[in-house]
C-alpha positions as CSV (number, residue, x, y, z in Angstrom):
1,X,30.1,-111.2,-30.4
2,X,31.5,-107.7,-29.3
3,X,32.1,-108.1,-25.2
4,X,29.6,-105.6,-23.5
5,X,31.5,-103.4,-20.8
6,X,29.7,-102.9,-17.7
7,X,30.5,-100.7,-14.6
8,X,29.9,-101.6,-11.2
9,X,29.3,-98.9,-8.9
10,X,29.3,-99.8,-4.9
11,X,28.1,-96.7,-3.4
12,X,26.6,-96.0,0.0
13,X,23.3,-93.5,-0.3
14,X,22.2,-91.4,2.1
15,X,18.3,-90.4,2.6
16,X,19.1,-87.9,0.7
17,X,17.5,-87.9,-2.9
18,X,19.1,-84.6,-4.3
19,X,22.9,-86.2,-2.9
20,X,22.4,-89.4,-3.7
21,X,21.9,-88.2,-7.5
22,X,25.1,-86.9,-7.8
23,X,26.6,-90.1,-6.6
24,X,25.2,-91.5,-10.0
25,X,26.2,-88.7,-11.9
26,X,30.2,-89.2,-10.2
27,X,29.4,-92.9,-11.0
28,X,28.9,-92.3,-14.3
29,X,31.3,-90.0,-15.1
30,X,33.7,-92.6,-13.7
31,X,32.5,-95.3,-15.8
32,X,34.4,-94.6,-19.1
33,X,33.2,-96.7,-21.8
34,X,31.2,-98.9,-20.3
35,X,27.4,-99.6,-21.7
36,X,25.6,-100.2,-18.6
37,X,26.4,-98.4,-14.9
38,X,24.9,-100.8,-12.7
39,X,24.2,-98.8,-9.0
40,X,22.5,-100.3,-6.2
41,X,18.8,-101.0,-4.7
42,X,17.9,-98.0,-2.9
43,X,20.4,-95.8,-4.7
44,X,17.3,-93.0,-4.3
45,X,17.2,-93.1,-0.3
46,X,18.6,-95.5,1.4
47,X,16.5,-97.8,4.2
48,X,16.0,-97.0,7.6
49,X,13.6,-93.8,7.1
50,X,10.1,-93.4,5.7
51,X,9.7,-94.2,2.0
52,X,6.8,-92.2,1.0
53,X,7.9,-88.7,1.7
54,X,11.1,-89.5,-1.4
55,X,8.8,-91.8,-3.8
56,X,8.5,-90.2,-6.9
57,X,6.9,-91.8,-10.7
58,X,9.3,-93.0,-13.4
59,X,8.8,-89.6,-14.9
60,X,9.1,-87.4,-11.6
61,X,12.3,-85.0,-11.6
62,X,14.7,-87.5,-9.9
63,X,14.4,-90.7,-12.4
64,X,14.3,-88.1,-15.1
65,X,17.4,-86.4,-13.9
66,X,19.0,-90.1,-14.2
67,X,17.8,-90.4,-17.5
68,X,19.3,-87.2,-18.9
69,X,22.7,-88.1,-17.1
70,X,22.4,-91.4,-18.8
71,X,21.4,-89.8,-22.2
72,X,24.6,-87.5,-22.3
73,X,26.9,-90.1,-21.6
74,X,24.9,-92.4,-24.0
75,X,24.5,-95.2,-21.1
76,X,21.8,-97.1,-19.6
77,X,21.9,-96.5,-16.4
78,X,20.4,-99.2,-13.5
79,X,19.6,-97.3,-10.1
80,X,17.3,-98.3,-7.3
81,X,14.2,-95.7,-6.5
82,X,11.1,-95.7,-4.6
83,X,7.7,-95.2,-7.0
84,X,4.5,-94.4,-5.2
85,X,1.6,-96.8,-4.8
86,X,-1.4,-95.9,-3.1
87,X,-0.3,-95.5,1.2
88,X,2.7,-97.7,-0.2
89,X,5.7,-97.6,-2.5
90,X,7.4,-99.6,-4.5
91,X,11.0,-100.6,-4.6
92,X,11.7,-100.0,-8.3
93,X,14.3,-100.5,-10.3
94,X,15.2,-98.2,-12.9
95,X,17.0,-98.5,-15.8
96,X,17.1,-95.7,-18.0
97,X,19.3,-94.1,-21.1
98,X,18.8,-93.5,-24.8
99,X,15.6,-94.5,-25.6
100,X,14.9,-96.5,-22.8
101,X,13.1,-96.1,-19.2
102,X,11.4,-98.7,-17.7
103,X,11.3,-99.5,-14.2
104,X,11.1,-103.1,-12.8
105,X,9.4,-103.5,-9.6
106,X,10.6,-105.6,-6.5
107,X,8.7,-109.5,-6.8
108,X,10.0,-110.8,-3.5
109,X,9.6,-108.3,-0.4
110,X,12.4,-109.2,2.0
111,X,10.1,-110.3,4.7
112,X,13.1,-112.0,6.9
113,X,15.5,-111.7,9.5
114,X,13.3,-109.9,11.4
115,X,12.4,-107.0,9.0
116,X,9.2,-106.7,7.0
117,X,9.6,-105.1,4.0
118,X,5.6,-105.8,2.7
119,X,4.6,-103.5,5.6
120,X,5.3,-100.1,3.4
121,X,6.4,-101.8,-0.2
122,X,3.8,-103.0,-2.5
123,X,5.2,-106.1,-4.6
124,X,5.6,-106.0,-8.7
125,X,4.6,-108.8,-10.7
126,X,6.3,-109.0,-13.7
127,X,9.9,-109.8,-14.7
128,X,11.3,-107.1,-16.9
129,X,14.1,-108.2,-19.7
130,X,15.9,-105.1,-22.0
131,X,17.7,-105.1,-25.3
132,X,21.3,-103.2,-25.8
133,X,23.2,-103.6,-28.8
134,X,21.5,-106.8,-30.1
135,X,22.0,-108.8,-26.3
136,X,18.8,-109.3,-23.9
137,X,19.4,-108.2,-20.2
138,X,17.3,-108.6,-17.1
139,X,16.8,-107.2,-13.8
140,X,15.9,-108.1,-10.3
141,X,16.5,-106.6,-6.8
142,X,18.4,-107.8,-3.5
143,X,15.7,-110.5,-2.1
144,X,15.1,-111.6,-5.6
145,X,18.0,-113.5,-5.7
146,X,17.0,-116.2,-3.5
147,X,14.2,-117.4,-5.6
148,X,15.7,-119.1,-8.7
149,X,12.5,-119.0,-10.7
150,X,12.7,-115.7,-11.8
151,X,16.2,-115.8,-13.0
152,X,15.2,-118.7,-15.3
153,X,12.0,-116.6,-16.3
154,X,14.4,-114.1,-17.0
155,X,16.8,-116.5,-19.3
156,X,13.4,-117.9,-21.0
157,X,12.9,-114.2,-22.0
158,X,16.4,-114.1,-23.6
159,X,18.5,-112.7,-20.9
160,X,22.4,-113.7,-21.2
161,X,22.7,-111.6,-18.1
162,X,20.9,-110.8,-15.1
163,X,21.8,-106.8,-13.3
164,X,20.7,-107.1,-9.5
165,X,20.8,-104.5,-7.6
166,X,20.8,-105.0,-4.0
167,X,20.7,-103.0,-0.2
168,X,22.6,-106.9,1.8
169,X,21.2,-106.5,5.3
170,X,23.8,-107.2,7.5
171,X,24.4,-110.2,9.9
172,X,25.8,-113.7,10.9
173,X,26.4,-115.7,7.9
174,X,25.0,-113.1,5.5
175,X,28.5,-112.2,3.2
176,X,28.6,-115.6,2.4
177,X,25.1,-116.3,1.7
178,X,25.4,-113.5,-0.8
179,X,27.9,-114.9,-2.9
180,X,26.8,-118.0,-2.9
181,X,23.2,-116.7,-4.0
182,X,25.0,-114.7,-6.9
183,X,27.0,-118.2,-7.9
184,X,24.0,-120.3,-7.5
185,X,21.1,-117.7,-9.7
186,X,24.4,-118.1,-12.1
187,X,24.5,-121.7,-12.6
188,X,20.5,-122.0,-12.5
189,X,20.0,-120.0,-15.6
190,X,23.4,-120.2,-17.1
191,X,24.0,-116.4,-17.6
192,X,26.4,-114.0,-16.1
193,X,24.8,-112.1,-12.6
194,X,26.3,-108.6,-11.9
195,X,24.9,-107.8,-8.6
196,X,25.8,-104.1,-7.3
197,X,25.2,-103.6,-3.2
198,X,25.0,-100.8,-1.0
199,X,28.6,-100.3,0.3
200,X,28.9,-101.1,4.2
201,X,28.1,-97.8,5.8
202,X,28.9,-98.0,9.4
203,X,27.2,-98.0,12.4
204,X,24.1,-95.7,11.6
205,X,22.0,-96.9,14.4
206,X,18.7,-98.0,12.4
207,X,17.9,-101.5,11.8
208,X,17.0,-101.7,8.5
209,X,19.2,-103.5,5.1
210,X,21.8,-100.7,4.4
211,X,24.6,-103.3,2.6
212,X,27.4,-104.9,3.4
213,X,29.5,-104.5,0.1
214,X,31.1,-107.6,-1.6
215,X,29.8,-106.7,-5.3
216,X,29.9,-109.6,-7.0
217,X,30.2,-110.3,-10.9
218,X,29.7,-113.9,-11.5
219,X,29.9,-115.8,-15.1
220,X,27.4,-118.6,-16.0
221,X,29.6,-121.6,-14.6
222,X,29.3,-120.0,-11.4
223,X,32.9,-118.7,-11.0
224,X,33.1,-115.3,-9.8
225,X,34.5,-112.5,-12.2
226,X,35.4,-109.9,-9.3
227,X,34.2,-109.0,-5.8
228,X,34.3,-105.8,-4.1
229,X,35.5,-104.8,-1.0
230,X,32.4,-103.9,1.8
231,X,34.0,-100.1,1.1
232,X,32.6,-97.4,-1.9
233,X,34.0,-98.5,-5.0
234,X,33.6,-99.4,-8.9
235,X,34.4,-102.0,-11.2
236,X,34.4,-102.4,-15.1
237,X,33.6,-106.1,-16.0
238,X,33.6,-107.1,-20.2
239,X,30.9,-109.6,-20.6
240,X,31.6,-112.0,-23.3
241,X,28.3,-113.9,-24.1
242,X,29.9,-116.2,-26.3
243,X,30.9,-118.2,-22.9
244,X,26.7,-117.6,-22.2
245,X,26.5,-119.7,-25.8
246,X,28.9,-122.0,-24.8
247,X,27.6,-122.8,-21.1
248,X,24.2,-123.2,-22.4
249,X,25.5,-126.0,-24.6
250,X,27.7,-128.2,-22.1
251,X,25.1,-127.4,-19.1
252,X,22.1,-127.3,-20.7
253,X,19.9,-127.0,-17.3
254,X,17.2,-124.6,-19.0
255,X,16.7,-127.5,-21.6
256,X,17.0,-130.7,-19.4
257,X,14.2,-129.1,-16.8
258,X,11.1,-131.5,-16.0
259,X,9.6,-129.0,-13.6
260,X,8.5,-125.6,-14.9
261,X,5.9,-123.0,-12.6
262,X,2.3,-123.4,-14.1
């Protein structure tokens, strides 16, 4: 199987909507060749300011201003947005290019370390898997990646890979708990994560998950591909799911589970 080329792109949104699009356009521009530019949760707005005035529908002007940048570069893009729901929103992730746009919304609402994300955010239900040139892909967000369960739903549905975007909040312990997260969801469903945070931003005086960096590309024995700094940046990974194949074979946890959700 042809390796699938993916881009990383660390960025650090502002609440901006209109400014933060042209970080994804820049992003994409800089991802030559790749199939997938992978962007962070929150790439819309970033946290720390009230959601419902910038939450727009999957076919509003700013998720369809992704799509067409997506379209003329013939990419799927993956980009975190806010969607209305009722007096709520939800933290949706979109991914969008020829043919495609769906949006996945957020399962787990990080409701921890002090913040409440449920309080504004309305939960999704659903996993969501895509197809690109013959391989199955899935999605989740930041929080997501502490509940294994959906990143082996996600490998029951096919995915050899699993695209997280993620906004890290910051704090004692919290850089390492995030690799080891991306390492772990790895190993559980035996497929490579790319997970794409919010670049450390500085002191911005809110208290709310803005990132911390440390991108992480991890392959499905749990060894990391690349890490980014906490600064702006981009990485191109080539995924070869033959090493998916041959995981799934010598560690065959999907298989050998007993306990499977009801």
């Amino acid at each position: 199987m042809i390796p699938m080329r993916i881009a990383v792109s660390q960025i650090s949104s502002t609440t901006d909507p209109r400014s933060n699009l042209e970080l994804v356009r820049d992003a994409v521009r800089r991802a030559e060749g790749a199939r997938v530019v992978v962007l962070p949760e929150a790439t819309m707005c970033r946290f720390g300011v009230p959601l419902g005035p910038v939450a727009e529908p999957l076919d509003g002007p700013w998720a369809s201003a992704v799509h067409e940048i997506a379209v003329q570069h013939d990419v799927v893009v993956v980009a975190g947005m806010f969607t209305p729901a009722g007096d709520r929103v939800r933290n949706t992730l979109l991914v969008t290019g020829p043919d495609l746009h769906v949006g996945y919304d957020k399962i787990h609402l990080f409701d921890a370390f002090g913040f409440q994300e449920s309080r504004t955010v309305e939960h999704g239900a659903a996993p969501v898997v895509f197809e690109l040139d013959g391989v199955t892909l899935g999605v989740a967000t930041c929080y997501d990646i502490r509940f294994p369960e959906l990143f082996r739903a996600l490998a029951d549905k096919g995915a050899s890979a699993v695209l997280v975007g993620a906004s890290w909040g910051a704090g004692a312990g919290k850089k390492e708990q995030w690799e080891l997260l991306v390492r772990a969801r790895a190993l559980d469903c035996t497929s490579f994560v790319v997970a794409c945070g919010q670049a450390h931003p500085g002191d911005l005086g809110v208290v709310a998950p803005t990132g911390i960096g440390y991108s992480t590309v991890a392959d499905p024995f749990g060894n990391v591909v690349v890490q980014l700094s906490d600064q702006p940046s981009d990485t191109i990974v080539d995924l070869d799911f033959d090493v998916v194949t041959r995981a799934r074979e010598v560690l065959p946890v999907l298989a050998n589970r007993r306990l499977t959700s009801s």
